[in-house]
C-alpha positions as CSV (number, residue, x, y, z in Angstrom):
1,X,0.0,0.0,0.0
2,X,1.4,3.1,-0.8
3,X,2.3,5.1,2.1
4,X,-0.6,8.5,1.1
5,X,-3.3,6.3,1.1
6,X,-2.2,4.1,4.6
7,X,-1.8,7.7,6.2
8,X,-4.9,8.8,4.4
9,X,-6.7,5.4,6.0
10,X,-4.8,6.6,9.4
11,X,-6.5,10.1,9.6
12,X,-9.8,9.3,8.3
13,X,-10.2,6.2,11.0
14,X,-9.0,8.8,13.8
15,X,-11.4,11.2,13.0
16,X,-14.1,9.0,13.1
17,X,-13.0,7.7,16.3
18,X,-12.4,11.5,17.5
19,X,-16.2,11.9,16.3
20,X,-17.6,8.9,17.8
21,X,-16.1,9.7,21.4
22,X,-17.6,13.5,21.1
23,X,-20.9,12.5,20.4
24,X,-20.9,10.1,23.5
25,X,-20.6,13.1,25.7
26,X,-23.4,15.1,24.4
27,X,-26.1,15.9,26.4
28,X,-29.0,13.5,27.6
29,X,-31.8,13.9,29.8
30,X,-30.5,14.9,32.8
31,X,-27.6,16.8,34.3
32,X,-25.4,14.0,35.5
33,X,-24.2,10.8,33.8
34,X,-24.4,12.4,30.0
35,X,-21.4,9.8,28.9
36,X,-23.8,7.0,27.4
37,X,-21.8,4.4,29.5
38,X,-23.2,5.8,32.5
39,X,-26.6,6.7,31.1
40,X,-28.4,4.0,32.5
41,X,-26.8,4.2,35.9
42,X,-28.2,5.3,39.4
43,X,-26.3,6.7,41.7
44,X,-27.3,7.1,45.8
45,X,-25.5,9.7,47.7
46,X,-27.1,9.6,51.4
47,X,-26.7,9.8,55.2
48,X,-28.0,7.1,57.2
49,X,-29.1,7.2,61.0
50,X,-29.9,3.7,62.6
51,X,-32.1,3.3,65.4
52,X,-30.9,0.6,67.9
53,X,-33.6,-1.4,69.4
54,X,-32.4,0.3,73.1
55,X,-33.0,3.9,71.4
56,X,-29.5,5.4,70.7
57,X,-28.7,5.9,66.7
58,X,-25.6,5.9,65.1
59,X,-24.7,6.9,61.6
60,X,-25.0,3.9,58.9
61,X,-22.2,3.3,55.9
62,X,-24.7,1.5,53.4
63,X,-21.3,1.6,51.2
64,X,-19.7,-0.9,53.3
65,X,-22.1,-3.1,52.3
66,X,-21.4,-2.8,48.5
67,X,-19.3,-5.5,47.1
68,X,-15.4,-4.6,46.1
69,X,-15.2,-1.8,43.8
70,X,-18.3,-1.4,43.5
71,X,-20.1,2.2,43.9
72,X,-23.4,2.4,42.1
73,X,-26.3,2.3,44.5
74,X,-29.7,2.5,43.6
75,X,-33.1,2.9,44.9
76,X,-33.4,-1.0,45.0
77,X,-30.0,-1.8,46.4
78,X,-30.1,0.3,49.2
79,X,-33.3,-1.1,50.2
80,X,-32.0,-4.7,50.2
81,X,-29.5,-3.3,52.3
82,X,-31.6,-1.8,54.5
83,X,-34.0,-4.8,54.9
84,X,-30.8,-6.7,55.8
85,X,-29.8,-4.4,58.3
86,X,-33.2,-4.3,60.3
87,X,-33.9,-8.0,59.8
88,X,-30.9,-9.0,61.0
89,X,-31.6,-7.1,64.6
90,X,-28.8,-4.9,64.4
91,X,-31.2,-1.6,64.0
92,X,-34.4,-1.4,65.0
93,X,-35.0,1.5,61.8
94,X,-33.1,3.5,59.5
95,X,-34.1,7.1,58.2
96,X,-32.1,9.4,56.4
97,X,-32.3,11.6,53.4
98,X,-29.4,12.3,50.4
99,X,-29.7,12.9,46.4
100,X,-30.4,10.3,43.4
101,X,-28.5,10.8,40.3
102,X,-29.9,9.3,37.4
103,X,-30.7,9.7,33.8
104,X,-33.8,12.0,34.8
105,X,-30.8,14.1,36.2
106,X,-31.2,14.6,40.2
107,X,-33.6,13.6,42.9
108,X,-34.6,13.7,46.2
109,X,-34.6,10.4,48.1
110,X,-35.3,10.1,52.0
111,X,-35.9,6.5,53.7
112,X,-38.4,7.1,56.6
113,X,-39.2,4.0,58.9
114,X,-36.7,2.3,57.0
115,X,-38.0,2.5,54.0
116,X,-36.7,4.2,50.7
117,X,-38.9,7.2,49.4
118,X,-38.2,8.7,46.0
């Protein structure tokens, strides 16, 4: 192949490449998480307060309870974890209140009585 049209190949496949990466990063619904990897992810930032069956609380890491590495929460995660945590006798109820981010952009979640409110 005659070196022109290998660099001509070379050029045209990196801006196509260069075109296809752009357009992954324009905007969806939402504020958050317009990169289309992360379009169809939810993410739970929120402070936790357990209730001990004796009455004293104590703040709850719902993250420790995520496997290794991971860090996407949603709605229905964090209220497995939170049936865990209350079945299991270690807090009698959870409330709390934080932000959703989603593809519908940001939210408002609270857990009252240990359960997860969008």
């Amino acid at each position: 192949m005659p070196p022109a049209v290998l660099s001509a190949c070379q050029i045209t496949a990196t801006l196509a490449l260069t075109a296809w990466m752009i357009t992954g990063f324009t905007p969806l619904p939402g504020r958050w998480l317009r990169w289309k990897m992360f379009c169809r992810a939810n993410f739970t930032i929120i402070t936790l307060t357990g209730t001990t069956r004796d009455g004293c609380t104590e703040p709850v890491n719902v993250y420790a309870y995520l496997s290794p590495g991971s860090f996407i929460l949603g709605p229905l995660q964090l209220q497995t974890i939170i049936d865990y945590l209350t079945a299991n006798g270690r807090y009698d109820r959870i409330d709390g209140h934080g932000r959703l981010l989603s593809e519908h952009g940001e939210q408002s979640v609270e857990v009252r009585n240990s359960r997860v409110v969008l």
